[in-house]
TIMINU-394783 format. One line per field, with one value per residue (C-alpha): chain; x negated, y negated, z. Coordinates in steps of 0.5 Angstrom, whole numbers, plus 500, padded with zeros to 3 digits. Last residue first. Layout:
<vextis>
chaine	A_...
c1	X_...
c2	Y_...
c3	Z_...
</vextis>
This chain:
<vextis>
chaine	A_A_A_A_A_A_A_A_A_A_A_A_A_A_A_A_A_A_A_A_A_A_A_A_A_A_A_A_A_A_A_A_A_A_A_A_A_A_A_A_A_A_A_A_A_A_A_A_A_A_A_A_A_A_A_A_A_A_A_A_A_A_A_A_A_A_A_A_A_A_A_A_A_A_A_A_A_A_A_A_A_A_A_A_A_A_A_A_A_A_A_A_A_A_A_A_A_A_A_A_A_A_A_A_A_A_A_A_A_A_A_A_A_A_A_A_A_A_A_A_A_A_A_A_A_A_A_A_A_A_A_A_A_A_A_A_A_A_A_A_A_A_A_A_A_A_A_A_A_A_A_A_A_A_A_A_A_A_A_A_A_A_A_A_A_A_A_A_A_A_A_A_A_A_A_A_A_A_A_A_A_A_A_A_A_A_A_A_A_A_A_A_A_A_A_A_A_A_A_A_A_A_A_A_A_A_A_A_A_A_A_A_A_A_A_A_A_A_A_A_A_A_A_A_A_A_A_A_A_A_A_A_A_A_A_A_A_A_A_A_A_A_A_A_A_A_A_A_A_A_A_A_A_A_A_A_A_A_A_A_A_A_A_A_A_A_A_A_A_A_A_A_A_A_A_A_A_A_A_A_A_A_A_A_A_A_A_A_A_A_A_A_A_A_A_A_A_A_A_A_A_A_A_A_A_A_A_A_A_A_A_A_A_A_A_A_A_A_A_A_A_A_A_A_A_A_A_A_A_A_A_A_A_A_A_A_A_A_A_A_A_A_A_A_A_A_A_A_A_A_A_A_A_A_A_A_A_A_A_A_A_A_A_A_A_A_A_A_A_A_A_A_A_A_A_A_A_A_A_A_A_A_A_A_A_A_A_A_A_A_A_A_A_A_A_A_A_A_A_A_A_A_A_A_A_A_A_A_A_A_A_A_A_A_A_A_A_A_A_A_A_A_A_A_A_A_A_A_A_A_A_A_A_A_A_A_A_A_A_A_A_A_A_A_A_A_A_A_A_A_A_A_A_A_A_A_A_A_A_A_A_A_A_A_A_A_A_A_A_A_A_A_A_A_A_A_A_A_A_A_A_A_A_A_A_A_A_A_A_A_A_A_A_A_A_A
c1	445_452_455_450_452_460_458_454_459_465_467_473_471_465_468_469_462_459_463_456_455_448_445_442_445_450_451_455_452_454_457_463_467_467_466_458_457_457_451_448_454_452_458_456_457_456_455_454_458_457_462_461_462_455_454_461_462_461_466_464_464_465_465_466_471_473_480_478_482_474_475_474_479_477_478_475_475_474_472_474_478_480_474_472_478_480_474_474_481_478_473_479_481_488_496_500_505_503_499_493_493_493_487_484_485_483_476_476_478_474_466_470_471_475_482_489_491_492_494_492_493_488_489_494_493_493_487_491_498_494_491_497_502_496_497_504_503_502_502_499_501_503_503_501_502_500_502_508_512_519_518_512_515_520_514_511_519_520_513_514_520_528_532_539_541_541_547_546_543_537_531_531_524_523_522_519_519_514_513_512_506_505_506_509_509_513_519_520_517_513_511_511_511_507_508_502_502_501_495_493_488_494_495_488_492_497_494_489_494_498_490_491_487_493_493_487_483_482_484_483_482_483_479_483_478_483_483_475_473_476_474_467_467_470_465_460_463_463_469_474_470_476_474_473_480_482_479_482_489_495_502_505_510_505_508_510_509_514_515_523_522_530_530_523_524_523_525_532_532_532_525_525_519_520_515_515_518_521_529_527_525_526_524_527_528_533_538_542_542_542_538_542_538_542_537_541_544_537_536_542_541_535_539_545_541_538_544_547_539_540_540_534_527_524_517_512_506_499_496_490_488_491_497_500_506_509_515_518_525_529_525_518_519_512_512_505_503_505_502_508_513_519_519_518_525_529_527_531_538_536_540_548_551_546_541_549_549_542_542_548_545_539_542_547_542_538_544_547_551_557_560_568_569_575_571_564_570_572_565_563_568_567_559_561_562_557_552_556_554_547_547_549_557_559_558_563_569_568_566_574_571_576_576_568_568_571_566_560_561_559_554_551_551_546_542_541_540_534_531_531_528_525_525_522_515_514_510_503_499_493_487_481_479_480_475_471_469_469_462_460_459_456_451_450_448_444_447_445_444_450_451_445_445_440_433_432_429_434_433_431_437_440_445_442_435_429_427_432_434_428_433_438_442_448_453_459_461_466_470_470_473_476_477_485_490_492_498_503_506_512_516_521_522_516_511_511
c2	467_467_463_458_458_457_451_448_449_448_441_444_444_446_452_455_453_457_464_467_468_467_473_473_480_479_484_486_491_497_501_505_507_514_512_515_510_511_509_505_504_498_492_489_482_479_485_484_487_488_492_496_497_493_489_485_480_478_481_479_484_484_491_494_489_493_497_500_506_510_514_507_504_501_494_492_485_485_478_474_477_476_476_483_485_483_486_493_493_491_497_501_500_497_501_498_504_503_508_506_499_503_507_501_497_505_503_497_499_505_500_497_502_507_505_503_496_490_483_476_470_464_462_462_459_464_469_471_471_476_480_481_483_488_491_492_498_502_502_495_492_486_482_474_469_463_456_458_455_460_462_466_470_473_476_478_481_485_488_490_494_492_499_498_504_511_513_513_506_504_501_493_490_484_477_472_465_460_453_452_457_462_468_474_480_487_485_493_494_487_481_474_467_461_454_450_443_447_450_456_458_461_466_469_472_476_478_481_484_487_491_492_500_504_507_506_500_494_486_484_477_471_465_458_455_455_463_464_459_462_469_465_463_469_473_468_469_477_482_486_484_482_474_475_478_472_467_470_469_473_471_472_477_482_488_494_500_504_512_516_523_527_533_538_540_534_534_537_534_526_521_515_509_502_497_491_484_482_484_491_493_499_503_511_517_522_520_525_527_522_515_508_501_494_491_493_499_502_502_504_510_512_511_515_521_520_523_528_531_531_528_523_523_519_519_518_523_519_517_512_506_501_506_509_512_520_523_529_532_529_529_527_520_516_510_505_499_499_494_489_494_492_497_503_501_499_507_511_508_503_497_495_501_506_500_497_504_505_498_498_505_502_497_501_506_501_497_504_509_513_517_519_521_515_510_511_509_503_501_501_497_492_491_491_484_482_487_485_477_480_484_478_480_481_487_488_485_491_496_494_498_501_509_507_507_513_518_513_515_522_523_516_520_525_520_516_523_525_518_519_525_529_528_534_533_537_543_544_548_552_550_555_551_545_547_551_544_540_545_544_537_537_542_536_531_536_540_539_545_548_554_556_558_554_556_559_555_556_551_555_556_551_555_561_559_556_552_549_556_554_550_557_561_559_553_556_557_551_554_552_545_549_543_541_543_538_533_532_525_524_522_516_513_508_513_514
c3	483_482_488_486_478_480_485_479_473_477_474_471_463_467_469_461_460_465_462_461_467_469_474_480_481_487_492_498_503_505_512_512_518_520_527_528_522_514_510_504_500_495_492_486_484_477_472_465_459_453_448_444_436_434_440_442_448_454_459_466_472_479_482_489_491_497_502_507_509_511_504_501_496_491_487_481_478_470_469_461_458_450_446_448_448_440_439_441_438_431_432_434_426_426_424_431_433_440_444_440_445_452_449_448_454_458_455_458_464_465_464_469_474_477_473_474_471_472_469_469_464_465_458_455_448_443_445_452_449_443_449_453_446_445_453_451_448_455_463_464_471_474_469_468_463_463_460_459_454_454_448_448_454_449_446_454_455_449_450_458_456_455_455_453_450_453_452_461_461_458_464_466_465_470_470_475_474_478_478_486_486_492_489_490_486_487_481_479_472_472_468_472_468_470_468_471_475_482_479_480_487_490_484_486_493_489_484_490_494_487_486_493_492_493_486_484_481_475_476_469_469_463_466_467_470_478_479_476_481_487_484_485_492_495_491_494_502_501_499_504_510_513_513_505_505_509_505_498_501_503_503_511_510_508_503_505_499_500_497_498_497_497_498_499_492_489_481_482_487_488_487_489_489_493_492_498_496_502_500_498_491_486_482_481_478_479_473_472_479_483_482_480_479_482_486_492_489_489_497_498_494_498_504_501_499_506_511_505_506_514_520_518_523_526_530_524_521_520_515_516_512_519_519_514_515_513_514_515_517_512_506_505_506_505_508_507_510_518_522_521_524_522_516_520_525_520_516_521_518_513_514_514_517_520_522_526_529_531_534_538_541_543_546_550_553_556_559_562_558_560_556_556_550_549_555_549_543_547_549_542_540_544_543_535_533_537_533_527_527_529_523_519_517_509_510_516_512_506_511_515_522_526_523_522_529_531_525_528_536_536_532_534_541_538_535_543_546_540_543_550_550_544_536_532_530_523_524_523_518_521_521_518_512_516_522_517_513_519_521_515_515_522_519_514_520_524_529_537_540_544_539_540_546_551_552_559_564_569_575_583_586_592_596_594_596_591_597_601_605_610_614_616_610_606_606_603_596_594_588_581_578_573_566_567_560_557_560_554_554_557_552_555_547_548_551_558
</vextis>
């Protein structure tokens, strides 16, 4: 029995055939009836065993000949929980002060709640037993104080991904595969107002006028909302959960996310102060692996984080997180990412460090790299490193800032440092495919080198990717910036 009382779907039984009975006397054993002779007939086609790009195919035609499924409805011991939740919200709200019950915890309201409850059940005249009755006590108090149905998800620690798809469907991610979820919402009014209590908390709005919407929830995880008339499917709520235990270099090492002398020199990277671009697609763990660099800065150091919706968490005593505001509804009183990275300058940081490079204020990011801030960090969508820097570029052009590309080009050059990118693979897992280290200029172009690489090599019966971590045998040129540290002879064996 599942965790809801489902049972689950028992698949049609194989025939185990008929027994024939015993045939013929002592002299049937050979070639008999009861015992034929062996068929030597070539076996049919179909059973032969397919080569690997027949495999291929063969998947290909399933999925083009695959029907659409439907959403899961709720069954069993769940949908009767909601239905009495139906019943019994409406009576309870009418004897609960909303004001006085927000400023309760929910185990406070819980307590509160139990007799309540039971009065409201004796007044329907439904009887619950034990199981029931908690159960019923949570879903109400998640309904008035937490998320509805979406408690349950974010509980979850193995759960890093939620995509809400409307009411009646929803999507999570599990250990890098998708996979639909057991909730579902009572209706479209039902979700508007959870997704507005996710904005409200952070002080942002969305509905109608302003269907768009960042924010984030108390742990840090990043929230994307989007409302009709923009989304035809209803209200679409997108959450990327973030471990409660910060994440360090090591254990991603340990979770083969990177080799042990990768590890090594992005651990010296972080502490000499290099300027580090931390390039990938959406998903990737670019946040992760900012996150997991920043606890190789130094205790001693002011830093200053740049973000549209505050996501980051770093693991730094002197640390000041700030965060972009949007324009009010005359559309005035918007503060972008640049007004904060040159009020930043004034607040003595001794490094700068944004969570994502969208647009203009890439140039004010590399003027605080070149003046002082060293050891700045940023990230930015890209496929590769090469991509990177060219999206550097563009992202500076967007400005309104009249200098030749070739000065640009220059600027970057002189600016970073080491280029990490990140991918997530088809498998779920997430890689550093590439370390790359920023020379300098060749003509127009910028040279680069590359430290580490990450190779594929083959793919097991499992679909998991196997390949090997690289490094070029290369010496870095940034050796002179960590043996200011004292790194130079652990950051050249890691290299070579």
């Amino acid at each position: 029995m599942s965790a809801f009382g489902r049972r689950p779907g028992t698949a049609g039984r194989p025939a185990f055939g008929v027994a024939k009975p015993m045939q013929g006397g002592p002299g049937t054993m050979a070639g008999g009836g009861q015992f034929p002779a062996l068929d030597t007939a070539p076996l049919p086609e179909s059973s032969l065993p397919l080569s690997p790009e027949m495999e291929a195919m063969e998947r290909l035609n399933q999925r083009s000949t695959a029907e659409a499924m439907e959403p899961e409805k709720a069954q069993g011991f769940e949908a009767s929980v909601h239905k009495i939740k139906e019943q019994v919200l409406p009576r309870l709200l009418e004897r609960v002060d909303p004001e006085a019950a927000a400023t309760l915890s929910k185990d406070e309201l819980t307590e509160e709640f139990r007799p309540i409850i039971l009065e409201v059940l004796a007044e329907l005249r439904i009887t619950l037993n034990r199981r029931e009755q908690f159960a019923l006590e949570k879903v109400l108090v998640d309904e008035l104080l937490g998320f509805g149905p979406l408690e349950e998800l974010l509980a979850d620690p193995d759960i890093s991904d939620i995509m809400v798809n409307g009411p009646y469907q929803t999507y999570i991610e599990k250990k890098g595969q998708l996979v639909i979820a057991p909730i579902q919402f009572r209706d479209e009014q039902h979700l508007f107002q959870i997704a507005q209590r996710i904005c409200n908390m952070v002080g942002r709005r969305v509905d109608q006028t302003t269907p768009l919407a960042d924010a984030r929830l108390k742990d840090g995880s990043r929230v994307n909302v989007i409302v009709p008339p923009l989304s035809l499917r209803g209200t679409a709520i997108s959450i990327r959960k973030f471990s409660a235990k910060p994440i360090t270099l090591d254990m991603l090492c340990q979770w083969g996310a990177m080799s042990q002398k990768m590890c090594t020199a992005l651990k010296i990277a972080g502490a000499s102060r290099f300027n580090i671009v931390i390039s990938g697609g959406t998903g990737s763990g670019k946040t992760t692996m900012l996150n997991a660099l920043s606890k190789m800065i130094d205790p001693g150091e002011r830093v200053l984080t740049i973000e549209d919706a505050a996501e980051l968490r770093l693991q730094q005593p002197h640390w000041l997180p700030l965060e972009t505001r949007p324009a009010n509804l005359e559309g005035n009183g918007a503060i972008h990412m640049g007004d904060l990275v040159k009020n930043a300058l004034r607040m003595r940081p001794d490094r700068i460090i944004m969570g994502e490079v969208r647009g203009a204020e890439c140039f004010d990011l590399l003027a605080a790299m070149n003046t002082g801030h060293d050891g700045s960090m940023c990230t930015l969508h890209s496929n590769s490193p090469r991509e990177c820097l060219g999206r550097m570029e563009n992202m500076v052009l967007m400005g309104d800032i009249k200098i030749p590309k070739e000065a640009i080009s220059k600027q970057i050059a002189d600016s970073v440092d080491l280029i990490v990118q990140i991918k997530r693979l088809r498998d779920g897992s997430r890689r550093v495919t590439n370390v790359t280290e920023v020379i300098g200029m060749e003509g127009d172009v910028i040279v680069t080198q590359e430290l580490f690489k990450f190779e594929y090599l083959d793919e097991d019966k499992d679909g998991k990717i196997i390949g090997e971590y690289r490094a070029m045998g290369l010496r870095p040129y940034t050796l002179e910036k960590a043996r200011q540290f004292g790194f130079d002879q652990p950051f050249l064996e890691a290299c070579l």
